[in-house]
Structures are given as C-alpha cells and as structure tokens.
C-alpha positions as CSV (number, residue, x, y, z in Angstrom):
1,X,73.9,81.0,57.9
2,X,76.3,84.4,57.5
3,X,76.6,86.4,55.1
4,X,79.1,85.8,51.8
5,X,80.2,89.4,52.9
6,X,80.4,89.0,56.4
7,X,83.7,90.0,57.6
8,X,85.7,87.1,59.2
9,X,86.3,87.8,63.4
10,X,89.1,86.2,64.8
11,X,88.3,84.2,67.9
12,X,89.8,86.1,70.7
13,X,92.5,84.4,73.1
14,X,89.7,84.1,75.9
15,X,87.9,82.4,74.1
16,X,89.9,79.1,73.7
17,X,89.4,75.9,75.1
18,X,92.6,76.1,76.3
19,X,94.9,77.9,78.5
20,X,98.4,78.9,77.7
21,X,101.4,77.8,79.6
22,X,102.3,81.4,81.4
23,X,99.1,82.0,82.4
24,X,98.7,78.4,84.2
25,X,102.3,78.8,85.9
26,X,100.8,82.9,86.5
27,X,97.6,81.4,88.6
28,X,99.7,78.4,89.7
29,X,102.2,81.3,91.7
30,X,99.5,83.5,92.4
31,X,97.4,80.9,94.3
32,X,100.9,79.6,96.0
33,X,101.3,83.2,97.2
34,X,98.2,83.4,98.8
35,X,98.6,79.9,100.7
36,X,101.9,81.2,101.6
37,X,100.5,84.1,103.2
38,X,97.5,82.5,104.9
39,X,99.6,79.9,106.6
40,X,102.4,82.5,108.0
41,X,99.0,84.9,109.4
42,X,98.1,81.3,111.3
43,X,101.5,80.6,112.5
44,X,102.5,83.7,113.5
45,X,99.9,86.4,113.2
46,X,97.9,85.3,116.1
47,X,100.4,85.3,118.7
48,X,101.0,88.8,118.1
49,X,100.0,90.9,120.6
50,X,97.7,94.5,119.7
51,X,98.7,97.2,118.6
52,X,99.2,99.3,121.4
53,X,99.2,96.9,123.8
54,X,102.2,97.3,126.2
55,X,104.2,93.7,127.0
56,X,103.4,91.8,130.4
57,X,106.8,92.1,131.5
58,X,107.1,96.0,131.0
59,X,106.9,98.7,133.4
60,X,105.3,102.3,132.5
61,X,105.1,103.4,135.8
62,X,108.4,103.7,136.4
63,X,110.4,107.0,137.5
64,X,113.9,108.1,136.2
C-alpha cells in the first residue's frame, strides 16, 4: 500500500513491455551489420595472406 503523499514516478521507457519501432529497425541494422561483416572475413579474409609475408611469385633477391 503507498502513501496518500507518495509522489507519483513515471515508469521509465525501459521499462515497457514493449519496444519502440526505431529501436527494433536500430538492432535489426546493427545485427545485419555484423552478419555482413562476419560473412565477408569468411569469404575473403582467410585467403589473405600475412602481413609481411612476401607473394610466391615475387623475387627479393634480385639485383638492379
């Protein structure tokens, strides 16, 4: 039971039983990104050779 003289609180946006439209679309992009990102690393990103590594088909040794 509260108080006659209790102050009312507003319920704060986080607490709602629902999300808002933006912030669906916000998570909905966000988690697209990182699906984007994870699937380009595995298509292309282990292909790549070291850093530092020199290509096969290069020669260092070489004089002028």
């Amino acid at each position: 039971m509260t108080s006659p003289n209790a102050p009312d609180v507003p319920r704060s946006s986080s607490s709602d039983e629902t999300l808002p439209p933006g912030r669906v679309v916000r998570w909905l992009i966000f988690a697209g990104v990182i699906l984007l990102s994870v699937g380009l690393y595995f298509r292309f990103g282990i292909h790549t050779p070291p850093m530092g590594v020199t290509p096969a088909g290069s020669d260092t040794t070489s004089t002028p």
